[in-house]
C-alpha positions in Angstrom: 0.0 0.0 0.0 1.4 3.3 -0.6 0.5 6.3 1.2 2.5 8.9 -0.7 2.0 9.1 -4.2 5.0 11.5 -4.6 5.3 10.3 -8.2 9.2 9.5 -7.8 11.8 6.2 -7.0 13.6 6.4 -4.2 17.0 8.3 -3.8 20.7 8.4 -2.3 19.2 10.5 1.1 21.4 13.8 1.8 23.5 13.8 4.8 24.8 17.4 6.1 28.2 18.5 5.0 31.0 17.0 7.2 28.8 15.3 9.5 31.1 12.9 11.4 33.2 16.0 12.3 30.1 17.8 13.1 28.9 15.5 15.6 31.9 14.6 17.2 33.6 17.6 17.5 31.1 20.7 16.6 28.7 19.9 18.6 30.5 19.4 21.7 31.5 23.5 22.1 27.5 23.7 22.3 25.5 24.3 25.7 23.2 21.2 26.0 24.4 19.0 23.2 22.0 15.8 23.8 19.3 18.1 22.6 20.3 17.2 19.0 22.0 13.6 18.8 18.0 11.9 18.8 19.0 9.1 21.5 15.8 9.2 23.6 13.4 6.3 24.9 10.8 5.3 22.4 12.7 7.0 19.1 11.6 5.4 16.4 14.5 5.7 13.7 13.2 3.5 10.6 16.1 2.8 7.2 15.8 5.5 4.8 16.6 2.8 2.3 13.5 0.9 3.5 10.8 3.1 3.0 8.6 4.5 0.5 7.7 7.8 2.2 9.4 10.5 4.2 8.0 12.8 6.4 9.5 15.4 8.5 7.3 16.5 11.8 9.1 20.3 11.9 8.5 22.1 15.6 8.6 25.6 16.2 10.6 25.6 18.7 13.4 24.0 21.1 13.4 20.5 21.8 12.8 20.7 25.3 9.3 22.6 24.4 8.5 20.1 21.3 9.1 16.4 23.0 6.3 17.6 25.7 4.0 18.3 22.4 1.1 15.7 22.8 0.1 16.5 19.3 3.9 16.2 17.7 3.9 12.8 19.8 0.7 11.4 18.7 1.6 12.4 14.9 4.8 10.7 14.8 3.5 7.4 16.6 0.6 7.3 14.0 2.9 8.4 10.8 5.8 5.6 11.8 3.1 2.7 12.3 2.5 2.9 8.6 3.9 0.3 6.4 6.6 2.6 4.0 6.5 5.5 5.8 9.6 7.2 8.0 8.5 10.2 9.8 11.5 12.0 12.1 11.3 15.2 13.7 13.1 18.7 13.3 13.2 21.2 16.2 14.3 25.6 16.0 18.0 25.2 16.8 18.9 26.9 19.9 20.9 30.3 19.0 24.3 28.5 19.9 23.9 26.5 17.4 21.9 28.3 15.1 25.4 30.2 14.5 27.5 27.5 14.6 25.6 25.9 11.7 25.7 29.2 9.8 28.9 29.5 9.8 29.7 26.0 8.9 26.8 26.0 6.1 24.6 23.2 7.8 20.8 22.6 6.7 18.6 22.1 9.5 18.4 18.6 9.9 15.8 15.8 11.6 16.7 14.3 14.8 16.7 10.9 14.0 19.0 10.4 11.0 20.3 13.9 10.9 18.7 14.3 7.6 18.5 17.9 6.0 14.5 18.8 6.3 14.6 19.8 2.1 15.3 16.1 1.7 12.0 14.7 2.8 9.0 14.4 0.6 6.7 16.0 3.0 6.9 18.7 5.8 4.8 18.9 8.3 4.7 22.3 10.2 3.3 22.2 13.7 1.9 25.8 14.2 1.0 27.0 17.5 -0.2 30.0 18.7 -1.4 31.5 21.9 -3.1 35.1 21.8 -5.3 34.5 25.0 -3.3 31.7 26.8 -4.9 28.9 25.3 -3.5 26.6 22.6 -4.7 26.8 19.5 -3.0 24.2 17.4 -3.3 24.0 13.6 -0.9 21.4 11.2 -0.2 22.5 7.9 1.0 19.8 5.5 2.9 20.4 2.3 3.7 17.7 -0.2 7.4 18.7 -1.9 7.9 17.2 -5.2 11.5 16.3 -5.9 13.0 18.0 -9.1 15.9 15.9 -11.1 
């Protein structure tokens, strides 16, 4: 069964520039590093190689904020149940590292397989907005077609 008719075959996935040094080195002048190396209980981190579908969950903010998100949780739980589909999550960078991957030219990337988000073949913006205090939660989904 597939459950995104992207209309492409699968390709080589994108890995950031220089990511072994990246991770092992980069990241470690950062305040709270574990933030971004996706090695919590319950992640789900499915072959890219193995699925038909790719979905990133993006969050509007930190981590911290987005992993107590009952809707992001729900989402990803119901997305990686289906056959063929990879769902993985991408959280706002806090601004140490927001520089340090300007200046070293890195893509956000999803937490799982530290895949740039323009790689996936849908995004999935979690929108959230409070003008009285209360949540109001909206999701926005946006099908990207791949261009050769």
């Amino acid at each position: 069964m597939e459950y995104c008719p992207v209309g492409r075959k699968r390709i080589v996935v994108e890995k950031i520039p220089d990511q072994e040094n990246f991770f092992k080195n980069e990241l470690l002048k950062i305040t709270k590093p574990a933030r971004y190396i996706g090695e919590e209980w319950n992640i789900l981190v499915k072959n890219p190689s193995q699925t038909t579908c790719s979905v990133v969950l993006g969050f509007p903010d930190i981590y911290e904020i987005g992993m107590s998100h009952l809707g992001l949780k729900i989402l990803y739980q119901i997305l990686n149940d289906l056959p063929g589909v990879r769902a993985e999550r991408a959280f706002v960078p806090w601004p140490d590292l927001g520089k340090l991957m300007k200046e070293k030219s890195i893509p956000l990337f999803s937490l799982e397989n530290k895949i740039p988000i323009r790689s996936f073949d849908i995004l999935s913006l979690i929108h959230i907005s409070e003008p009285t205090r209360l949540l109001s939660i909206s999701y926005a989904v946006f099908c990207l077609k791949k261009t050769t």
